[in-house]
N, CA, C and O atoms as a GROMACS GRO file, in nm:
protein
  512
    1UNK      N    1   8.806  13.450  10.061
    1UNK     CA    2   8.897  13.429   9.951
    1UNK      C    3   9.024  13.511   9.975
    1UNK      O    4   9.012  13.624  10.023
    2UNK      N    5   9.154  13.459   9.944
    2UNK     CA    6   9.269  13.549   9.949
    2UNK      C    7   9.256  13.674   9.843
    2UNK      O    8   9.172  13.695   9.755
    3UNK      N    9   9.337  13.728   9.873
    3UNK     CA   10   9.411  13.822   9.830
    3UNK      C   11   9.402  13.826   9.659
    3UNK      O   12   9.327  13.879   9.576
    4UNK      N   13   9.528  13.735   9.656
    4UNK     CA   14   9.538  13.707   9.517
    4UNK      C   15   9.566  13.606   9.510
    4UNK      O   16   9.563  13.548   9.619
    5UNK      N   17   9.623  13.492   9.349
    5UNK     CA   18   9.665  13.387   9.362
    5UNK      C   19   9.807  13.368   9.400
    5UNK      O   20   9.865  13.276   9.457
    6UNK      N   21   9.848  13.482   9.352
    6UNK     CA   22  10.033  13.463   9.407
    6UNK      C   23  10.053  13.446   9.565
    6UNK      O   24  10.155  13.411   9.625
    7UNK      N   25   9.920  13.483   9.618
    7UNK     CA   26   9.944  13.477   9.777
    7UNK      C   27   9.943  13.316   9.820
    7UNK      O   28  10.025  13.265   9.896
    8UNK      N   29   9.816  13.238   9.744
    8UNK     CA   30   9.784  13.139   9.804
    8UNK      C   31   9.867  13.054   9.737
    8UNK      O   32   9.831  12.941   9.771
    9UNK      N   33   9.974  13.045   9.649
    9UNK     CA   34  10.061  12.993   9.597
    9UNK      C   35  10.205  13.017   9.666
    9UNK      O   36  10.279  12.918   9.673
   10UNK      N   37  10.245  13.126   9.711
   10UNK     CA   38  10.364  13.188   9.806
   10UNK      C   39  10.317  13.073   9.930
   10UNK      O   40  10.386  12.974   9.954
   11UNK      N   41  10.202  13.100   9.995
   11UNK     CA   42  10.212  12.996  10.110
   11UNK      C   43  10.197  12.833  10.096
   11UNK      O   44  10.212  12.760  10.194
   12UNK      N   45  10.161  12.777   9.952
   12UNK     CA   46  10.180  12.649   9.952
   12UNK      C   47  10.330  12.639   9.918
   12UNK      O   48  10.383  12.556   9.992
   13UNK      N   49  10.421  12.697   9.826
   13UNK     CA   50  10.567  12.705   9.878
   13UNK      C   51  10.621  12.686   9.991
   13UNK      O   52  10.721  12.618  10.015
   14UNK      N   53  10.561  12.740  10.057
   14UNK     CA   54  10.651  12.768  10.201
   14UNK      C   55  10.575  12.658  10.275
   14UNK      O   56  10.630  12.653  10.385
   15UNK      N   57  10.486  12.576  10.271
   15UNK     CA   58  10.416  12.466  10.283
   15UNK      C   59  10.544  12.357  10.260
   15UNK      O   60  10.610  12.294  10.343
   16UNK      N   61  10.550  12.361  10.102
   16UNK     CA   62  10.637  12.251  10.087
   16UNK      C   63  10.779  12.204  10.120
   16UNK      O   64  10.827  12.092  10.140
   17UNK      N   65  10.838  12.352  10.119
   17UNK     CA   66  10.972  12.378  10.202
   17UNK      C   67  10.966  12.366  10.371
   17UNK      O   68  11.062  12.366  10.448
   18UNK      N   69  10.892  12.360  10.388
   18UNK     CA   70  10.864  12.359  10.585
   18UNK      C   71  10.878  12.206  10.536
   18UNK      O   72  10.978  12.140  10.564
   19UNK      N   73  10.759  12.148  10.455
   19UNK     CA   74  10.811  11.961  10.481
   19UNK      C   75  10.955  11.942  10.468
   19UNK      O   76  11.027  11.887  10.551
   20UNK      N   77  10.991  11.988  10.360
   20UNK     CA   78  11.125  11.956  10.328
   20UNK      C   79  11.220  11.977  10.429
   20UNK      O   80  11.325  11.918  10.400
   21UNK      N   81  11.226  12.035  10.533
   21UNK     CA   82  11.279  12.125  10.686
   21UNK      C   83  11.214  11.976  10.798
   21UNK      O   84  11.266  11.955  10.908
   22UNK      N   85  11.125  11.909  10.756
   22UNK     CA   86  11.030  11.843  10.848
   22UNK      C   87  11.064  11.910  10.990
   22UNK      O   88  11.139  11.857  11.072
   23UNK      N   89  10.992  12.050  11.010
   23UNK     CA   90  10.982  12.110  11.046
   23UNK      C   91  10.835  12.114  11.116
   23UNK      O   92  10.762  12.207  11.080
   24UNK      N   93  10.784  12.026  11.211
   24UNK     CA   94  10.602  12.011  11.270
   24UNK      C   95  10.571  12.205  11.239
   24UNK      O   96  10.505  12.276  11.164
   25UNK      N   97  10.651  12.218  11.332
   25UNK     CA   98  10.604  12.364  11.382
   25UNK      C   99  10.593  12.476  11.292
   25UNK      O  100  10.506  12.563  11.296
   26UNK      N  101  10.711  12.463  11.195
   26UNK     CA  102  10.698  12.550  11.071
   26UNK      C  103  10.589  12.567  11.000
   26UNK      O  104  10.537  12.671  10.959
   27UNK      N  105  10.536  12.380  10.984
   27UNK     CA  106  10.470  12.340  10.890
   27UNK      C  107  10.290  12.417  10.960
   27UNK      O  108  10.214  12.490  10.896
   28UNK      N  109  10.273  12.372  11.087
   28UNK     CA  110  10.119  12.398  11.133
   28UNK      C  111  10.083  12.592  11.130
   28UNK      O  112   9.979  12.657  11.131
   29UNK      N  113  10.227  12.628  11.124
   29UNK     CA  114  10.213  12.812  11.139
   29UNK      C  115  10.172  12.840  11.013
   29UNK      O  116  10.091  12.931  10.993
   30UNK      N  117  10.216  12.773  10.925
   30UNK     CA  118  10.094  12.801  10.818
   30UNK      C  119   9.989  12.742  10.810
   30UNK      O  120   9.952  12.741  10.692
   31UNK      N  121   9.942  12.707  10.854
   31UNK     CA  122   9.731  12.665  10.871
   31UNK      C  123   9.678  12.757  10.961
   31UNK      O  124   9.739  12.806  11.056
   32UNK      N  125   9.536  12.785  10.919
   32UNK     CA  126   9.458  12.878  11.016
   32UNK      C  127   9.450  12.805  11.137
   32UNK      O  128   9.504  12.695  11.149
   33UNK      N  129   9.380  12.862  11.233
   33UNK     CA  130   9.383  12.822  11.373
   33UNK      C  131   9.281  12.678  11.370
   33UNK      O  132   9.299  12.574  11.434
   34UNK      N  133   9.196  12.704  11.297
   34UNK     CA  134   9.040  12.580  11.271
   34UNK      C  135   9.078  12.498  11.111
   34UNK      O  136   8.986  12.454  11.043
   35UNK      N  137   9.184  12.489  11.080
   35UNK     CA  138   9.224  12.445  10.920
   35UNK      C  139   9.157  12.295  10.937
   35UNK      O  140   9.110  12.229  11.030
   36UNK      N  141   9.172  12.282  10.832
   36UNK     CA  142   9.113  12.092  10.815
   36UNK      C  143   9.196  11.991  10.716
   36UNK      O  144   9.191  11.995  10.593
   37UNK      N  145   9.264  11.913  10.782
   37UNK     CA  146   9.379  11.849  10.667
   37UNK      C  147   9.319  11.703  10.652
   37UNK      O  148   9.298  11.632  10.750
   38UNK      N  149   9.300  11.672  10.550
   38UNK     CA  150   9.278  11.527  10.489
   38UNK      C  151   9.371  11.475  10.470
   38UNK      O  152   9.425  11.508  10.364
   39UNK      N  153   9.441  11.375  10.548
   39UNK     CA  154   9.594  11.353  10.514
   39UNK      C  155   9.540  11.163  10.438
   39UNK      O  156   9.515  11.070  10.515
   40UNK      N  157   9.534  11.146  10.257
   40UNK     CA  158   9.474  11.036  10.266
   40UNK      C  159   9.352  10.993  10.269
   40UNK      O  160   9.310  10.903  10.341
   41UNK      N  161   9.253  11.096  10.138
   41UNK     CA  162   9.114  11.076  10.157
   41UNK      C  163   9.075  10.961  10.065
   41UNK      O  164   9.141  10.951   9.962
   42UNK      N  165   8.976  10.872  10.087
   42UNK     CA  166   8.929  10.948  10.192
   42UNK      C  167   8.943  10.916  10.366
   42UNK      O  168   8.972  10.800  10.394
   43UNK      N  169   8.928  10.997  10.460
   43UNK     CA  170   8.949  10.960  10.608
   43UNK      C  171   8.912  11.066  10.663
   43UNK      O  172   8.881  11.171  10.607
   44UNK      N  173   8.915  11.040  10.785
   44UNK     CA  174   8.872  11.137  10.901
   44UNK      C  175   8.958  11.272  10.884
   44UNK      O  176   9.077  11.248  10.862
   45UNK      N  177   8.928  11.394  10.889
   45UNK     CA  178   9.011  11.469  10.895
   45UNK      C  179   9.047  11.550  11.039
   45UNK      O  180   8.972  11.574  11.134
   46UNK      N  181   9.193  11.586  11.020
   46UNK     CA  182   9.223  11.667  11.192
   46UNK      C  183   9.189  11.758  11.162
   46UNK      O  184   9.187  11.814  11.052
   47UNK      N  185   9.154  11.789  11.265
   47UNK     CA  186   9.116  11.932  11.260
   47UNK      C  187   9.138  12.036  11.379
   47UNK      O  188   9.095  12.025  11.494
   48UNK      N  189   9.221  12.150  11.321
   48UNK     CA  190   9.245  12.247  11.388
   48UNK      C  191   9.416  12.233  11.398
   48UNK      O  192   9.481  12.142  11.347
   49UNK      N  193   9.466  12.336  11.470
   49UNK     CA  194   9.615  12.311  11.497
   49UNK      C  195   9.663  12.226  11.514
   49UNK      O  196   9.738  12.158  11.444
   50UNK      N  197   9.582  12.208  11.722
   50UNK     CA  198   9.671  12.110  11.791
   50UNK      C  199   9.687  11.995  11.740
   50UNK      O  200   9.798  11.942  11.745
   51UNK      N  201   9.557  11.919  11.665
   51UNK     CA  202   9.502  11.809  11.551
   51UNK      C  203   9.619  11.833  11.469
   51UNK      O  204   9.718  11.832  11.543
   52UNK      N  205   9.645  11.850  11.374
   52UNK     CA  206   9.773  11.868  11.295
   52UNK      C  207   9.900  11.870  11.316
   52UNK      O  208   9.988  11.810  11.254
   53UNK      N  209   9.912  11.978  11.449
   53UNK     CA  210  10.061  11.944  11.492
   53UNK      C  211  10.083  11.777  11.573
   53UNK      O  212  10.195  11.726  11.586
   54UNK      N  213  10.014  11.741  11.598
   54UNK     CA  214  10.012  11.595  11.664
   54UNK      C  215  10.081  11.474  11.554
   54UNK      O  216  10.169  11.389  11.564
   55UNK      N  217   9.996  11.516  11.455
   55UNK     CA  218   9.971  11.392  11.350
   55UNK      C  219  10.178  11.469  11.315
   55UNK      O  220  10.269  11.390  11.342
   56UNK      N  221  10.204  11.561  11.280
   56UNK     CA  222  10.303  11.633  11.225
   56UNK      C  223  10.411  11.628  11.288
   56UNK      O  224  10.507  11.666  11.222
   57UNK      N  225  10.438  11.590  11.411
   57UNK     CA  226  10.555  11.554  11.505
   57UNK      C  227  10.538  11.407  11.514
   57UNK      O  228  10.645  11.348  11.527
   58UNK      N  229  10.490  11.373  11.512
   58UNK     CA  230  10.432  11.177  11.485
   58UNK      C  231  10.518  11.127  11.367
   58UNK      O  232  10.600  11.036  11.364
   59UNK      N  233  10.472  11.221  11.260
   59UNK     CA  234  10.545  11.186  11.132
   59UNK      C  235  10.684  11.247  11.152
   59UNK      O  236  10.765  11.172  11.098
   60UNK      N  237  10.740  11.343  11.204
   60UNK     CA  238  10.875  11.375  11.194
   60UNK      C  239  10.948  11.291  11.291
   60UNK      O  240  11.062  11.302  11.334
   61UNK      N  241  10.852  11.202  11.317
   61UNK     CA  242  10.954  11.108  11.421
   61UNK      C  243  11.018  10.984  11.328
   61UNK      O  244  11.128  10.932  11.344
   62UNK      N  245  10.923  10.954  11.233
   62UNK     CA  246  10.952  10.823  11.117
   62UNK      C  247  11.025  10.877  11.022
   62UNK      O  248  11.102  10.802  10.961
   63UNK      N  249  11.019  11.001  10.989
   63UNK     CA  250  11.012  11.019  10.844
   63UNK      C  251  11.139  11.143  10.798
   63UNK      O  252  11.118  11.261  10.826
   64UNK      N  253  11.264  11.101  10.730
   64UNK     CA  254  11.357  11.201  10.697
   64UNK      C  255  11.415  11.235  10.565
   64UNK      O  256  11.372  11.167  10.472
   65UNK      N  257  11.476  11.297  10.545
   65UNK     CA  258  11.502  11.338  10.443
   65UNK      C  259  11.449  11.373  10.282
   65UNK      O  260  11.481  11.340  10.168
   66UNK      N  261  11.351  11.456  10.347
   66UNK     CA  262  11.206  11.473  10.221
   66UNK      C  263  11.242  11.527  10.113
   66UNK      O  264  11.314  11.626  10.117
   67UNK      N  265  11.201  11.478   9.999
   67UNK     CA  266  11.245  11.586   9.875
   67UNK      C  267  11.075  11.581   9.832
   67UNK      O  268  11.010  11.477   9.822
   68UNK      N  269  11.027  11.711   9.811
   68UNK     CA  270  10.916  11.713   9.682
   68UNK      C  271  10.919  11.755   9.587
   68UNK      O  272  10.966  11.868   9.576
   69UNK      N  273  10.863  11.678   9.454
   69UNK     CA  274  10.866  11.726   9.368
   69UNK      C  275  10.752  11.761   9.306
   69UNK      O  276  10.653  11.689   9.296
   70UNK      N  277  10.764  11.882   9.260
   70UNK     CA  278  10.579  11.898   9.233
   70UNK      C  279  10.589  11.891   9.045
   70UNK      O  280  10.668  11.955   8.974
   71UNK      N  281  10.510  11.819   9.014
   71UNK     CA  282  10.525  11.779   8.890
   71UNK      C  283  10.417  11.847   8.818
   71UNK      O  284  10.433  11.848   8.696
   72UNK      N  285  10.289  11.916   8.872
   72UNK     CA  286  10.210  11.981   8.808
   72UNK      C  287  10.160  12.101   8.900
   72UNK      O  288  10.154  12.065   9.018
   73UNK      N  289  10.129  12.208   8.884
   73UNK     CA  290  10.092  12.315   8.993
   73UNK      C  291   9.965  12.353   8.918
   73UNK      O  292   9.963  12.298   8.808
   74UNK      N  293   9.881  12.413   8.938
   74UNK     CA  294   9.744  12.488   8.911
   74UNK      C  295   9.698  12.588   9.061
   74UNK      O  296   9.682  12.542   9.174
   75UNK      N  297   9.685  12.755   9.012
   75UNK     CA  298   9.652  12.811   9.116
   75UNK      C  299   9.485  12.876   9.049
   75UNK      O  300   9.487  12.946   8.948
   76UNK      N  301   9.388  12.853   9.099
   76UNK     CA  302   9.260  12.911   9.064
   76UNK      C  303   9.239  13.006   9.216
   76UNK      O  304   9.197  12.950   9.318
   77UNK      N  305   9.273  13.152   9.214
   77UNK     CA  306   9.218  13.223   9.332
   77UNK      C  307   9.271  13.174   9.473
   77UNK      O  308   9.376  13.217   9.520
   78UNK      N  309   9.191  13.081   9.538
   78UNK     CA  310   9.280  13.043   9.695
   78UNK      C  311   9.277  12.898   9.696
   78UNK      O  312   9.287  12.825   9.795
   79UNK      N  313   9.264  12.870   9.586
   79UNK     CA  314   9.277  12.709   9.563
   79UNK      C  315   9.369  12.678   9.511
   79UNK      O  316   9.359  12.737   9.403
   80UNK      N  317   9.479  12.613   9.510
   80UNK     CA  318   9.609  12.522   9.487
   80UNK      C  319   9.601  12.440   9.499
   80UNK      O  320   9.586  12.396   9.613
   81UNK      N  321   9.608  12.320   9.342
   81UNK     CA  322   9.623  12.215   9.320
   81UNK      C  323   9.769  12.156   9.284
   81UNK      O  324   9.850  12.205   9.205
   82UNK      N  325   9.785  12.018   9.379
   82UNK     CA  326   9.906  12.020   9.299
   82UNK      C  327   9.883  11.868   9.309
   82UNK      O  328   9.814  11.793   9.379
   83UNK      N  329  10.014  11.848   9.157
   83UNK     CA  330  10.043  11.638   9.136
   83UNK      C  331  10.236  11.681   9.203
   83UNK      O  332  10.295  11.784   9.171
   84UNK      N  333  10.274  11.610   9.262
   84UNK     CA  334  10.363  11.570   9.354
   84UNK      C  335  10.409  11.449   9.370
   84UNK      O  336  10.343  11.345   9.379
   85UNK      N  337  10.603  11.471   9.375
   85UNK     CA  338  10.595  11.328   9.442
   85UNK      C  339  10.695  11.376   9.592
   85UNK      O  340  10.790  11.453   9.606
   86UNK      N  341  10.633  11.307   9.667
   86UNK     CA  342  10.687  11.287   9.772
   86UNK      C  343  10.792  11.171   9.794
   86UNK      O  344  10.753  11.056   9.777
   87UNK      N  345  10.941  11.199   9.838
   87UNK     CA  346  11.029  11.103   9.861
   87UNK      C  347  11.117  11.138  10.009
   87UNK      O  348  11.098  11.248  10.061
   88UNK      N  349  11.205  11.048  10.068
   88UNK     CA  350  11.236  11.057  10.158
   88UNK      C  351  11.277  10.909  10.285
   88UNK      O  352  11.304  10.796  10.242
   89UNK      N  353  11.276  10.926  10.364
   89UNK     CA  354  11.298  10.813  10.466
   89UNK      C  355  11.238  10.769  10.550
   89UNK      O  356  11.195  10.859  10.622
   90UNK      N  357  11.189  10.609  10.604
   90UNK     CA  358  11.070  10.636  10.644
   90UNK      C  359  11.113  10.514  10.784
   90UNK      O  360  11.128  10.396  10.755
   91UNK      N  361  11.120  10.538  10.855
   91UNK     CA  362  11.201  10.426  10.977
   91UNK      C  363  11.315  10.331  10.906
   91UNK      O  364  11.330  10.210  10.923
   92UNK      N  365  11.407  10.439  10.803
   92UNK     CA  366  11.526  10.370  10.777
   92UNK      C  367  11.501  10.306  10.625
   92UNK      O  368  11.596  10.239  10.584
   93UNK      N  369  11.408  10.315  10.552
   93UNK     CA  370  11.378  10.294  10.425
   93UNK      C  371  11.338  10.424  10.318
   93UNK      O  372  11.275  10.527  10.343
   94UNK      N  373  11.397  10.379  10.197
   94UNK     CA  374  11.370  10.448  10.119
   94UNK      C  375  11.189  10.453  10.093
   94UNK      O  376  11.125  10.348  10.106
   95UNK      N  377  11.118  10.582  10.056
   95UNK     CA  378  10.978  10.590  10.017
   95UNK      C  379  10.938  10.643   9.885
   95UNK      O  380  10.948  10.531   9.834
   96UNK      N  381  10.909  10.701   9.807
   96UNK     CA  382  10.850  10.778   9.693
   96UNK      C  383  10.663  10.739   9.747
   96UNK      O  384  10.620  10.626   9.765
   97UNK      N  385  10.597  10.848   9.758
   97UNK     CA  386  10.455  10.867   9.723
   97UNK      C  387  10.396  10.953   9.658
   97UNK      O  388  10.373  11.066   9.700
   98UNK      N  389  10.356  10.903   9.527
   98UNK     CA  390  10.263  10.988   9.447
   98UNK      C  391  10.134  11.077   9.510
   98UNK      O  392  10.053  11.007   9.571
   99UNK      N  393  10.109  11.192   9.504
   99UNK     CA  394   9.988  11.234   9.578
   99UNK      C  395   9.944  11.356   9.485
   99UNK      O  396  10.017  11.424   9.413
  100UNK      N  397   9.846  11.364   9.499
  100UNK     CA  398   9.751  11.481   9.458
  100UNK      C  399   9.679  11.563   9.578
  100UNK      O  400   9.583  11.524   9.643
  101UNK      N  401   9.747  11.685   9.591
  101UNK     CA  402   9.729  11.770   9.752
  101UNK      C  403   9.599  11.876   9.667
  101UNK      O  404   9.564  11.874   9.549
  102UNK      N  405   9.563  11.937   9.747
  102UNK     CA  406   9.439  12.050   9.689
  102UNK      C  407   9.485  12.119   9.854
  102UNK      O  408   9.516  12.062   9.959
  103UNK      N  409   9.475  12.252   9.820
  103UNK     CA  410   9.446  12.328   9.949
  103UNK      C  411   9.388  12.434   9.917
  103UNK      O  412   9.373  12.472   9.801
  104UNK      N  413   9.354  12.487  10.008
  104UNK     CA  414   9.239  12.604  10.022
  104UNK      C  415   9.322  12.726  10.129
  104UNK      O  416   9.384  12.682  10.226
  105UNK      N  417   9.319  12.843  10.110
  105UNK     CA  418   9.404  12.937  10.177
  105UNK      C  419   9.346  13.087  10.140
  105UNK      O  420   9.326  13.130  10.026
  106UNK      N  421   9.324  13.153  10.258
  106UNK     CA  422   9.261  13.240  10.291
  106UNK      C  423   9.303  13.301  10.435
  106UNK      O  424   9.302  13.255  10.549
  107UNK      N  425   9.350  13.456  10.367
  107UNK     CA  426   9.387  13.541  10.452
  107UNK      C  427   9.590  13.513  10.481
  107UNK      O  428   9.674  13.572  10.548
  108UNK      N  429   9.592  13.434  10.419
  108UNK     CA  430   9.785  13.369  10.406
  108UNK      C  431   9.775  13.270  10.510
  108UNK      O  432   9.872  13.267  10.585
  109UNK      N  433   9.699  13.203  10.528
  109UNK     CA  434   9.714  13.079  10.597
  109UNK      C  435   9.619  12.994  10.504
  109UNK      O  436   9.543  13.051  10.426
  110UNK      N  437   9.626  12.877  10.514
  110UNK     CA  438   9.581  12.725  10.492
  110UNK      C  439   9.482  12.702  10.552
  110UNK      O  440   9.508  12.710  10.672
  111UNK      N  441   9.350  12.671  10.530
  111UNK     CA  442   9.245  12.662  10.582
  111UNK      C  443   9.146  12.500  10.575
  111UNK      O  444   9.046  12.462  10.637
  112UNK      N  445   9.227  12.439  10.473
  112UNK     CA  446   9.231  12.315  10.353
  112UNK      C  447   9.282  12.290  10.346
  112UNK      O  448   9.366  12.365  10.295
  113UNK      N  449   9.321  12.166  10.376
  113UNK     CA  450   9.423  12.063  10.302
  113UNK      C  451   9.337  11.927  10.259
  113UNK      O  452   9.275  11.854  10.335
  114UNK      N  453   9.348  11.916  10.142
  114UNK     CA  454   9.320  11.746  10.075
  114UNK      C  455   9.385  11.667  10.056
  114UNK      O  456   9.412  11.693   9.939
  115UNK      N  457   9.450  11.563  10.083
  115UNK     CA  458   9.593  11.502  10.017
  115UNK      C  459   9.550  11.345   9.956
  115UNK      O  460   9.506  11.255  10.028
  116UNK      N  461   9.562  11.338   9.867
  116UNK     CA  462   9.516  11.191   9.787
  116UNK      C  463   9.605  11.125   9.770
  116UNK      O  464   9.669  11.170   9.675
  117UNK      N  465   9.658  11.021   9.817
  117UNK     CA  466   9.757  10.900   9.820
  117UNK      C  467   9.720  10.776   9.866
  117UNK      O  468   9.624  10.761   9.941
  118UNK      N  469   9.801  10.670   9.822
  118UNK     CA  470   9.784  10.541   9.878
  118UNK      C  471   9.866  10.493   9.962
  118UNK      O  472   9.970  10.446   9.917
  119UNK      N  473   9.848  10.490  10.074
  119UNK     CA  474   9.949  10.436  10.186
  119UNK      C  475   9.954  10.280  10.156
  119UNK      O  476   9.932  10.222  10.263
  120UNK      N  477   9.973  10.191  10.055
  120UNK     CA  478  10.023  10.111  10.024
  120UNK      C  479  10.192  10.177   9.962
  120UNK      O  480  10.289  10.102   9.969
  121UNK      N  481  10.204  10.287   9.917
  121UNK     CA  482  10.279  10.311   9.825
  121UNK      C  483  10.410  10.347   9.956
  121UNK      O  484  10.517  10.399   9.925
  122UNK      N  485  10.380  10.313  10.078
  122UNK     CA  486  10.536  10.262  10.197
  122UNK      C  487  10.584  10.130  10.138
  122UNK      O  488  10.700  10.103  10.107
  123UNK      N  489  10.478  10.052  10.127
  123UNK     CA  490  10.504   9.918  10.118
  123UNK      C  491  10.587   9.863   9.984
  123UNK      O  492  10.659   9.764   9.978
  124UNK      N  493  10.546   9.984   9.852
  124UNK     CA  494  10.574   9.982   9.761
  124UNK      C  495  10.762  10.013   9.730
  124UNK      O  496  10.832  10.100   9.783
  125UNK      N  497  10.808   9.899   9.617
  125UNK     CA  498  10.954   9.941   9.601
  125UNK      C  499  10.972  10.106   9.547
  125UNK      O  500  10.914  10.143   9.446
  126UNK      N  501  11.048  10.187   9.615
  126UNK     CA  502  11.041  10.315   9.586
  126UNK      C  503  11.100  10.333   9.399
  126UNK      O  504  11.180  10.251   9.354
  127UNK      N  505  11.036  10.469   9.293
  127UNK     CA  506  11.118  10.447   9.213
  127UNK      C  507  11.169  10.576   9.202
  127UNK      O  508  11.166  10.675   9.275
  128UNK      N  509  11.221  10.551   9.084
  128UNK     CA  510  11.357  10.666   9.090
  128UNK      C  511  11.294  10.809   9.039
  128UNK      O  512  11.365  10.909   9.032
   0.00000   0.00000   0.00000
């Protein structure tokens, strides 16, 4: 378990600002070395760094100009829940995706990631 909750909340910040940077590298230095990200559950999850930074330079190849908005936060200990919207550019189109992230963080890294979305919602007209 972290520290405190301000810790495991300080690093999902800096979580969300590294996307916003779409920044691969920023983004994986905060996960532990063995982290586990559900990008889209349910599904297989990556796991570990190199697993993450892969999927994370993949996506910064499609995907620009991110804004998140986190519309609900909850910190219980090293668990951080959040409702979010994700917006941005996605091979030249506008996106918005609703998601519900959960992470788990221990020791100031990310150890967890859950992310609940519908990857229909590319396909979907973005809204405002």
């Amino acid at each position: 378990m972290s520290d405190s909750t301000g810790d495991a909340q300080s690093v999902v910040d800096a979580f969300v600002k590294a996307w916003e940077r779409n920044d691969p590298d920023e983004i994986v230095a905060l996960f532990a070395d063995d982290a586990v990200w559900y990008d889209s559950v349910p599904s297989e999850p990556y796991r570990g760094r190199d697993a993450i930074l892969a999927i994370l330079q993949r996506y910064a190849r499609h995907i620009t100009d991110v804004t998140i908005e986190v519309v609900n936060q909850a910190v219980n200990g090293d668990v951080v829940f959040q409702e979010r919207i994700d917006r941005g550019i996605r091979n030249g189109k506008p996106f918005a995706v609703e998601a519900v992230c959960v992470f788990r963080v221990e020791d100031g890294k990310i150890v967890e990631n859950r992310d609940y979305w519908s990857p229909a919602a590319y396909v979907k007209k973005p809204t405002a």
